[in-house]
BAMAR-121310 format. One line per 4 residues: number of its first residue (from 1); their letters; for each residue z, y, x of C-alpha. Coordinates in pm, 1 decimal, padded with zeros to 6 digits. Layout:
NUM> a> Z:Y:X ~ ...
This chain:
1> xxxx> 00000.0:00000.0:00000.0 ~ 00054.8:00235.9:00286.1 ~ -00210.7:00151.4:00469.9 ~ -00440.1:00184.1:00187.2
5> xxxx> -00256.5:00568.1:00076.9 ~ -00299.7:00696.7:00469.3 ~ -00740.2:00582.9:00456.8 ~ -00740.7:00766.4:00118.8
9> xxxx> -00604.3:01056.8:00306.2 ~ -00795.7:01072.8:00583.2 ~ -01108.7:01004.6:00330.5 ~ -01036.5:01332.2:00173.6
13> xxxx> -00996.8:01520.6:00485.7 ~ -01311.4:01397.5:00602.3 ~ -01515.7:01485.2:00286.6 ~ -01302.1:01890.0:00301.7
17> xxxx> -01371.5:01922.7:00669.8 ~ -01765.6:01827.9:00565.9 ~ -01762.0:02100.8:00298.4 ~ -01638.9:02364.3:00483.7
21> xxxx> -01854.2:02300.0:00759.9 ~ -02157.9:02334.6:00535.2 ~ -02024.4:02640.6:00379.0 ~ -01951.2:02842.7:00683.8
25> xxxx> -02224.6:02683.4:00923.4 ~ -02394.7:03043.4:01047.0 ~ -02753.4:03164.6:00924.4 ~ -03059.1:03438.2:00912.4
29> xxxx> -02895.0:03597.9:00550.8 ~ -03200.9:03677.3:00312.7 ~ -03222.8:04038.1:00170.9 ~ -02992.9:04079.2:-00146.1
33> xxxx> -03220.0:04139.8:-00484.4 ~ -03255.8:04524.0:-00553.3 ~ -03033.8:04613.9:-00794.1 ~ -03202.5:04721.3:-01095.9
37> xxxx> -03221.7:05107.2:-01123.6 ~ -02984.4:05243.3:-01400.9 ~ -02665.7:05419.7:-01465.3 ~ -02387.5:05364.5:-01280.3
41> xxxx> -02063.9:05396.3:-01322.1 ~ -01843.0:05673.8:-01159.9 ~ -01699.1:05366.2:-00947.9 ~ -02017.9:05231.5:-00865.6
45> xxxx> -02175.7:05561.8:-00735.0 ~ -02033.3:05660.0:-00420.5 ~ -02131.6:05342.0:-00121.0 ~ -01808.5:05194.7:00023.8
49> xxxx> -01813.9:04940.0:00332.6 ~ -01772.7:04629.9:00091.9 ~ -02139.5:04750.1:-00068.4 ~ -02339.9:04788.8:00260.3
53> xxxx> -02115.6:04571.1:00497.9 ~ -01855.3:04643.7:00730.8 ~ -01858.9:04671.3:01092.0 ~ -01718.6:04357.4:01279.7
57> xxxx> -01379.5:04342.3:01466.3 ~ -01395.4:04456.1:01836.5 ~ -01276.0:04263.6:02143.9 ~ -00983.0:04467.6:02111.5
61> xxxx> -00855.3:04412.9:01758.8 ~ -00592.1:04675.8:01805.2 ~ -00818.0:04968.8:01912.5 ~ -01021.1:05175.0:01647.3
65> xxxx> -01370.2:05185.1:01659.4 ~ -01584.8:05491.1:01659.0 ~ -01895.1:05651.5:01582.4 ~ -02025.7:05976.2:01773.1
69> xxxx> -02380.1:06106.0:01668.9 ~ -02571.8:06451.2:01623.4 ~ -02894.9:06544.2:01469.4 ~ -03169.7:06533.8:01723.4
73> xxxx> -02972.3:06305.1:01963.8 ~ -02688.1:06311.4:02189.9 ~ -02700.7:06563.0:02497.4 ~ -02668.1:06433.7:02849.7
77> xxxx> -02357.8:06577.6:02929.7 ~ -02211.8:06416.1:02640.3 ~ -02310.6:06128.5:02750.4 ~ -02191.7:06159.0:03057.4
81> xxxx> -01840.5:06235.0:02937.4 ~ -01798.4:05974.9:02748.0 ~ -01959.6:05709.7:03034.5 ~ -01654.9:05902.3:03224.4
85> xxxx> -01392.1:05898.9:03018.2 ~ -01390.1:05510.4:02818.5 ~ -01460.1:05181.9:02935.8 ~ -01578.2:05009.6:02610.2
89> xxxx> -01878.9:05237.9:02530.8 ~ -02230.8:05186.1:02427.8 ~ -02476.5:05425.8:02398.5 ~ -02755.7:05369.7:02155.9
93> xxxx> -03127.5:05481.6:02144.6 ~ -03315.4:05487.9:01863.3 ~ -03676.7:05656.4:01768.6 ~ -03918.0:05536.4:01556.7
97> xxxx> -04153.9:05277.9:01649.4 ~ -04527.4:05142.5:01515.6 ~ -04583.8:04790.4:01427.5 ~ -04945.7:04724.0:01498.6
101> xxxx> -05162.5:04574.7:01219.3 ~ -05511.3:04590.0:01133.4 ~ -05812.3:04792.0:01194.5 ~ -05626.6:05091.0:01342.2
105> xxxx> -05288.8:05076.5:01100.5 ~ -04964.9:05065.9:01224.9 ~ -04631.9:05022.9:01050.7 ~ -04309.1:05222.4:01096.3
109> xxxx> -04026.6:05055.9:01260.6 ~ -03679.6:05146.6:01265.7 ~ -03610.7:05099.5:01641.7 ~ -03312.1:05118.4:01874.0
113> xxxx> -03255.8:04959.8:02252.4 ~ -02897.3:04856.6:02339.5 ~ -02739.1:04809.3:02680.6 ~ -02672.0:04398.5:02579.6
117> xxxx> -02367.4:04420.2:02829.5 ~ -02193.1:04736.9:02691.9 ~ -02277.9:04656.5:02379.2 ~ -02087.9:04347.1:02393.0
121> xxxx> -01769.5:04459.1:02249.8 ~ -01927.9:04570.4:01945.5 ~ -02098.4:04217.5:01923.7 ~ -01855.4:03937.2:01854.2
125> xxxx> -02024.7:03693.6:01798.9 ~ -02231.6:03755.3:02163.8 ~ -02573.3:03746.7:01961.7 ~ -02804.6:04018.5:02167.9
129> xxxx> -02711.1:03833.5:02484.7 ~ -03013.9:03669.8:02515.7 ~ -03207.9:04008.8:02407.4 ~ -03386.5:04086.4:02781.4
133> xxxx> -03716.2:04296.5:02877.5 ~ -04045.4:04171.3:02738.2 ~ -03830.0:04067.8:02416.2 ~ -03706.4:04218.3:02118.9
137> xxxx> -03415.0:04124.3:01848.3 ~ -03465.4:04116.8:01451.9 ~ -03163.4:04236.3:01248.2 ~ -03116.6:03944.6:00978.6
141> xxxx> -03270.4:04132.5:00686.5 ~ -03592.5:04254.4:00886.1 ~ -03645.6:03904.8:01028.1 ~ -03579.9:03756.9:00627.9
145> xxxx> -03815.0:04027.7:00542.8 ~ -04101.9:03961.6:00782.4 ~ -04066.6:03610.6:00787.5 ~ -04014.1:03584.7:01151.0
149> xxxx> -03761.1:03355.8:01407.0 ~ -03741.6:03315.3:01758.2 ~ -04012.4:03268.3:01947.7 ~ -04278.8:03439.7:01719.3
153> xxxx> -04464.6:03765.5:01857.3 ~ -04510.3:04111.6:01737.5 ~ -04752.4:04373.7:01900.6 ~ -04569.6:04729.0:01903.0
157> xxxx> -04752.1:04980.2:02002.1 ~ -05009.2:04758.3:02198.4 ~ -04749.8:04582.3:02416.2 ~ -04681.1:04185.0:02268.7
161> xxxx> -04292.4:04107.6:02248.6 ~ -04142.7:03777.0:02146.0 ~ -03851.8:03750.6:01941.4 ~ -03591.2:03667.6:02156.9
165> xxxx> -03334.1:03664.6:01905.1 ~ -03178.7:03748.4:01578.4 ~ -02872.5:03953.0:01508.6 ~ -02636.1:04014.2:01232.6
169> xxxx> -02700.1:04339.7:01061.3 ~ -02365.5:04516.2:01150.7 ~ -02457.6:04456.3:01503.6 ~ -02705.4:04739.3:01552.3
173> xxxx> -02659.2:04932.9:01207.9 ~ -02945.1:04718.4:01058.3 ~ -03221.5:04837.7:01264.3 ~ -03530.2:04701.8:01260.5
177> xxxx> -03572.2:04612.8:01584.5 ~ -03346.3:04620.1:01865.7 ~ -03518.0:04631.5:02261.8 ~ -03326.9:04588.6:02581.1
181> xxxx> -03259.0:04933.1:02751.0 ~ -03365.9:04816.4:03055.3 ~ -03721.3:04752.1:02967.3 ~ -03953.0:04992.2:03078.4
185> xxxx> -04205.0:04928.0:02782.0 ~ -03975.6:04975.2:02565.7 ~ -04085.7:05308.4:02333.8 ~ -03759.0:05385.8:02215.4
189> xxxx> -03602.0:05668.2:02447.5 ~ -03370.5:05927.9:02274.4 ~ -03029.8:05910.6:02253.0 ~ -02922.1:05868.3:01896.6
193> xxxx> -02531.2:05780.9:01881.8 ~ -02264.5:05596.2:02056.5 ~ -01975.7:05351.5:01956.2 ~ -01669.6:05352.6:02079.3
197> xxxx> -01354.7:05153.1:02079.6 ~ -01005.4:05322.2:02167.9 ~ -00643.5:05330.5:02119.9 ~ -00628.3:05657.3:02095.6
201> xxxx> -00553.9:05809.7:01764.1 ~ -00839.4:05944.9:01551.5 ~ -00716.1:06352.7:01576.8 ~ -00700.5:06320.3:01974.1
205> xxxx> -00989.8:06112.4:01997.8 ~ -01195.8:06372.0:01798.3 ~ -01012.2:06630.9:02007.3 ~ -01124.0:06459.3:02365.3
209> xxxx> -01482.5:06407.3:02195.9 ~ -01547.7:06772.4:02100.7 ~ -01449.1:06939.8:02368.1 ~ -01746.6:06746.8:02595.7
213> xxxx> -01972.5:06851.8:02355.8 ~ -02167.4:07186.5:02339.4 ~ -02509.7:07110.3:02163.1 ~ -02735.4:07299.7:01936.1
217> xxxx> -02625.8:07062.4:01648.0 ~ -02283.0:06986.3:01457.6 ~ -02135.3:06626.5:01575.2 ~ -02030.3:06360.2:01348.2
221> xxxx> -01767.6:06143.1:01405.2 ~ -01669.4:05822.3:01191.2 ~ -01437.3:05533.4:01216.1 ~ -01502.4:05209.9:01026.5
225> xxxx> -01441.0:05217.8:00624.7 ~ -01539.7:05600.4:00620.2 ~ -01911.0:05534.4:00648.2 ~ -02116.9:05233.4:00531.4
229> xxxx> -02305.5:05168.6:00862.3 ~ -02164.6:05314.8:01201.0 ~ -02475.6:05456.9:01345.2 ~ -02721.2:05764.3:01313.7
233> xxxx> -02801.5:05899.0:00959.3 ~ -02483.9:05693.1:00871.4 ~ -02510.0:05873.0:00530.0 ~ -02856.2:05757.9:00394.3
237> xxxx> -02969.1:05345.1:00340.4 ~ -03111.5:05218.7:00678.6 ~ -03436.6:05205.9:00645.4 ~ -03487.2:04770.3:00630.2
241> xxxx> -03316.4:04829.4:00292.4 ~ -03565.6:05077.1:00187.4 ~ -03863.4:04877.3:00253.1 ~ -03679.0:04543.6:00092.2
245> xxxx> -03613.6:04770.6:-00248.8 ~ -03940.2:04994.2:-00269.1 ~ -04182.6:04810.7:-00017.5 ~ -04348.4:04870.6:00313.5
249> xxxx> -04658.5:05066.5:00424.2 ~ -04924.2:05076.9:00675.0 ~ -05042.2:05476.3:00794.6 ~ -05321.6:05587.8:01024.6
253> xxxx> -05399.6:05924.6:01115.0 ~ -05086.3:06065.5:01211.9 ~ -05131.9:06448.7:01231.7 ~ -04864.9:06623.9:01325.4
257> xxxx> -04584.6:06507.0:01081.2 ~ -04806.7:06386.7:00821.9 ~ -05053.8:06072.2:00814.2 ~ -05262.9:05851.6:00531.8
261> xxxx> -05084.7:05581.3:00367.3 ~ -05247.9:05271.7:00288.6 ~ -05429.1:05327.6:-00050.6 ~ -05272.4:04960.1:-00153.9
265> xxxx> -04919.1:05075.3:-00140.5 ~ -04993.8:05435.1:-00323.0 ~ -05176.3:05219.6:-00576.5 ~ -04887.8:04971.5:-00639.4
269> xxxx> -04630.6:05200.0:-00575.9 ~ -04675.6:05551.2:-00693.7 ~ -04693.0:05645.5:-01065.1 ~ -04792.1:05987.8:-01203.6
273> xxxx> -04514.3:06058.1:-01512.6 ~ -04372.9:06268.0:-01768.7 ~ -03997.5:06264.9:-01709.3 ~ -03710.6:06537.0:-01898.7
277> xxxx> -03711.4:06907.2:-01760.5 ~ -03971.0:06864.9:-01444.4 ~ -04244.5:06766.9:-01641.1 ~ -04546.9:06591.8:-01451.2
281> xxxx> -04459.5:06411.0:-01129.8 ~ -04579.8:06203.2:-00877.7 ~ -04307.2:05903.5:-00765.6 ~ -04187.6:05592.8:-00694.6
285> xxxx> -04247.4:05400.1:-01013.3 ~ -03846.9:05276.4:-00946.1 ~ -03750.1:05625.8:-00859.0 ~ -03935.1:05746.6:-01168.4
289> xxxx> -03726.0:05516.8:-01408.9 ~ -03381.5:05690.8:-01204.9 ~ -03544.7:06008.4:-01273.5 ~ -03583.8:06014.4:-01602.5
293> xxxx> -03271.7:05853.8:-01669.6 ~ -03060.3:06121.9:-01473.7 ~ -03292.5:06426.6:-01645.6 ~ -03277.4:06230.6:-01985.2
297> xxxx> -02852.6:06244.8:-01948.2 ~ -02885.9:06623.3:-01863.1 ~ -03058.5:06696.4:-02167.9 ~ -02806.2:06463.3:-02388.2
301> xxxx> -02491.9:06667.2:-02253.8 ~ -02664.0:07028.9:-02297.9 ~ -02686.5:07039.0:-01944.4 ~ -03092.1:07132.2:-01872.1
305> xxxx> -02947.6:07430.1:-01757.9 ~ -02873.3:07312.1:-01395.2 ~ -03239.1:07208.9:-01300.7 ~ -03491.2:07462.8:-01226.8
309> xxxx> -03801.6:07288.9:-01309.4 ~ -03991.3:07581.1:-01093.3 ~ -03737.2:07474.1:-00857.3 ~ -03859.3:07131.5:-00799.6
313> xxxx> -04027.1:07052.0:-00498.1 ~ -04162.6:06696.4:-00502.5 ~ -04115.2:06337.3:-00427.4 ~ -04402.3:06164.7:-00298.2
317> xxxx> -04532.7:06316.5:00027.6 ~ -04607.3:06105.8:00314.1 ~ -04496.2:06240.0:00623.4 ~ -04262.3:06199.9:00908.3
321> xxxx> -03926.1:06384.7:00944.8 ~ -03855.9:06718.8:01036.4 ~ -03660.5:06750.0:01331.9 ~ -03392.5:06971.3:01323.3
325> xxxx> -03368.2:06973.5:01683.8 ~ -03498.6:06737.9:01888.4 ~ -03741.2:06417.8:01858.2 ~ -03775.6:06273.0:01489.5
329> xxxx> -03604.3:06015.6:01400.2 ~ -03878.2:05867.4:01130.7 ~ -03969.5:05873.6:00866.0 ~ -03931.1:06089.0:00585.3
333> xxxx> -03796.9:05917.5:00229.5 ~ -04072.4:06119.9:00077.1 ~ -04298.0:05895.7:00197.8 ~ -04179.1:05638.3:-00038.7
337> xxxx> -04167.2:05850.4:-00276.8 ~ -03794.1:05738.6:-00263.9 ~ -03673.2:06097.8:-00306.7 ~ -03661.4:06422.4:-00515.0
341> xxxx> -03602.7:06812.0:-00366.4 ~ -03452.1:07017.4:-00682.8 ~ -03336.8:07379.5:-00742.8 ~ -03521.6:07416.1:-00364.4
345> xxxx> -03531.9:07807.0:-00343.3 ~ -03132.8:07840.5:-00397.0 ~ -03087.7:07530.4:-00185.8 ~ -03220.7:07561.7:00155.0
349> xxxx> -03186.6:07286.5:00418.1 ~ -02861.4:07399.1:00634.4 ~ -02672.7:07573.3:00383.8 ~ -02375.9:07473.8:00175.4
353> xxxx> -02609.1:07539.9:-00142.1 ~ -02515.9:07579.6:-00490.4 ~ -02599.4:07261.9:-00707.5 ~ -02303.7:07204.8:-00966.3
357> xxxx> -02133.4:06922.9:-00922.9 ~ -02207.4:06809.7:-01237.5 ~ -02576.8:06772.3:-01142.8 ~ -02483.8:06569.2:-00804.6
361> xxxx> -02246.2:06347.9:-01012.6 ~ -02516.5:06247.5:-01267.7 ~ -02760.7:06214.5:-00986.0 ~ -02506.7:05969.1:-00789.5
365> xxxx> -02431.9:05754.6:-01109.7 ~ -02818.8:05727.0:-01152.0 ~ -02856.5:05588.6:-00835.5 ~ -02937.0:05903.1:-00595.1
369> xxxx> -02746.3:05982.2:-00263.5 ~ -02690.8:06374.3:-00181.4 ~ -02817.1:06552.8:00131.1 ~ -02535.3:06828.2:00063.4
373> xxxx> -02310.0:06557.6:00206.2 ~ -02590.4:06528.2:00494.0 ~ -02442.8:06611.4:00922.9 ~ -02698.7:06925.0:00816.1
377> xxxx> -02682.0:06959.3:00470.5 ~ -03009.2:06931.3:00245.1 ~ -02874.1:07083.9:-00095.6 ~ -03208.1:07025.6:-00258.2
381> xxxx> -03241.8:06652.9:-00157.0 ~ -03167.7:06308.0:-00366.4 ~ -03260.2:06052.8:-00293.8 ~ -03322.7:05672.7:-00320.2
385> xxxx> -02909.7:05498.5:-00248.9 ~ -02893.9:05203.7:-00418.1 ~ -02688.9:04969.3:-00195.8 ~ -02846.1:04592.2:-00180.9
């Protein structure tokens, strides 16, 4: 009888340990399904961490970790500074990068290149260590998304890199794809942010931080749980999660900060419609439904009043960014048609502006993110936020 109870026991451990091996055995993680576009709730309208993912512990579970960026990229004596002053550091780079495709088209990337060995303590799990020149890394939703693994090829910007592996998406702020600093083909060369991971307390952190820094744009600074993703534009979707909710597109003819979009996209894509207050316009056809929700509510509460319709100036234009200062760092939501500028003339990009709250909450709950929130503020600007 005893001998028989202790085989049943060890039976059941056997067939536990199994399951939890299958459940936690690690994987490329497919895109989530785009949320359909709607009302939100209050709740459901501002991002937290548990939405968009939360950055992974550190090799030092007691420090804090930190993000340092600036519009237009970090300055070199910044950079410097901080090289100086802490030992668990990486600087990132990030621009954006073309995927080549056919007959002349390329595809916008969103690119950074990582130091593998600095960037260690802000990679548990050790997965860009085998990242080295001539290769690249795939966050997990652009690999799901292009259907690629290890060992496959992509041509960027006429040079051929293999995947050399695949990363969570925490790991490099879900870009696109991730190049080896030390590679000299690699096209990615600005400075976009750094992480950091201290014991010092966030007010003399920010203290130290500021005081290295004299550029010609304001600094951000985050810790993990006050921004979704700990990198450059931390306030706006990366762009993987863009392209996996609205689609990707090919351009050619890059002039200056505008180019032609691939007819096939515009023609899928972007619908011409009537929506409440702004009349005609030209948009996402997911955007549009958002749209005309968030007017449509305005109108139901007596609220028209806040939108200007001469005010509104667009949604669909493709074109790159425009840099602040510096290099930019791709491209523009417009180009999607993932975005909307309203009451522009009494909004201009860099001022406080003077939207009513009211307006930005019913654009939030719709589905929108706000560029008055933005490192430089974009009053005018809502856009596409939706959190997969």
């Amino acid at each position: 009888m005893r001998r028989g109870r202790e085989i049943a026991i060890l039976f059941v451990a056997v067939v536990v340990g199994y399951v939890l091996a299958v459940v936690l055995a690690p994987g490329v993680v497919a895109p989530s399904p785009t949320p359909d576009p709607g009302k939100r709730t209050v709740a459901d309208s501002s991002t937290t961490t548990s939405d968009m993912g939360s950055f992974p512990t550190t090799t030092t579970p007691q420090a804090e970790v930190f993000l340092v960026w600036s519009t237009g990229g970090l300055t070199s004596d910044l950079v410097e500074g901080l090289e100086e002053r802490f030992d668990e550091l990486s600087v990132v780079r990030g621009d954006a990068v073309e995927l080549d495709a056919d007959e002349g088209w390329v595809v916008p990337l969103d690119a950074v290149a990582i130091d593998p060995g600095s960037h260690r303590a802000f990679d548990p799990e050790g997965s860009l260590t085998a990242l080295r020149p001539g290769g690249v890394a795939l966050s997990a939703t652009s690999a799901a998304f292009r259907g690629l693994d290890v060992g496959d090829e992509m041509v960027i910007e006429g040079i051929n890199y293999e995947v050399a592996t695949i990363t969570p998406d925490d790991v490099v702020g879900a870009a696109e794809v991730v190049f080896d600093q030390s590679d000299s083909t690699s096209p990615v060369v600005t400075d976009r942010y750094a992480l950091i991971s201290t014991d010092l307390a966030r007010t003399e952190f920010e203290d130290v931080v500021r005081s290295m820094y004299e550029g010609p744009a304001p600094l951000r600074i985050r810790s993990r749980g006050e921004s979704p993703w700990l990198r450059h534009g931390d306030a706006v979707l990366p762009q993987i999660f863009i392209k996996t909710a609205l689609g990707e597109f090919a351009y050619s003819n890059l002039s200056g900060s505008e180019f032609s979009q691939d007819p096939s996209f515009v023609e899928a894509n972007i619908v011409t419609a009537e929506v409440p207050i702004l009349g005609q316009i030209q948009c996402h056809e997911t955007v549009v439904d958002m749209l005309d929700g968030a007017m449509g509510q305005l109108v139901e509460e007596g609220l028209a009043h806040l939108v200007d319709p001469a005010g509104f100036a667009g949604c669909w234009n493709p074109r790159y960014i425009s840099p602040t200062t510096g290099r930019s760092s791709g491209i523009s939501r417009h180009a999607w048609g993932a975005a909307v500028d309203l009451n522009a003339a009494s909004n201009p990009v860099g001022s406080a502006g003077t939207q009513d709250p009211r307006l930005v909450e019913i654009m939030l709950q719709w589905g929108f993110t706000w560029g008055g929130d933005w490192l430089v503020p974009d009053a005018m600007h809502f856009e596409y936020g939706i959190a997969p």
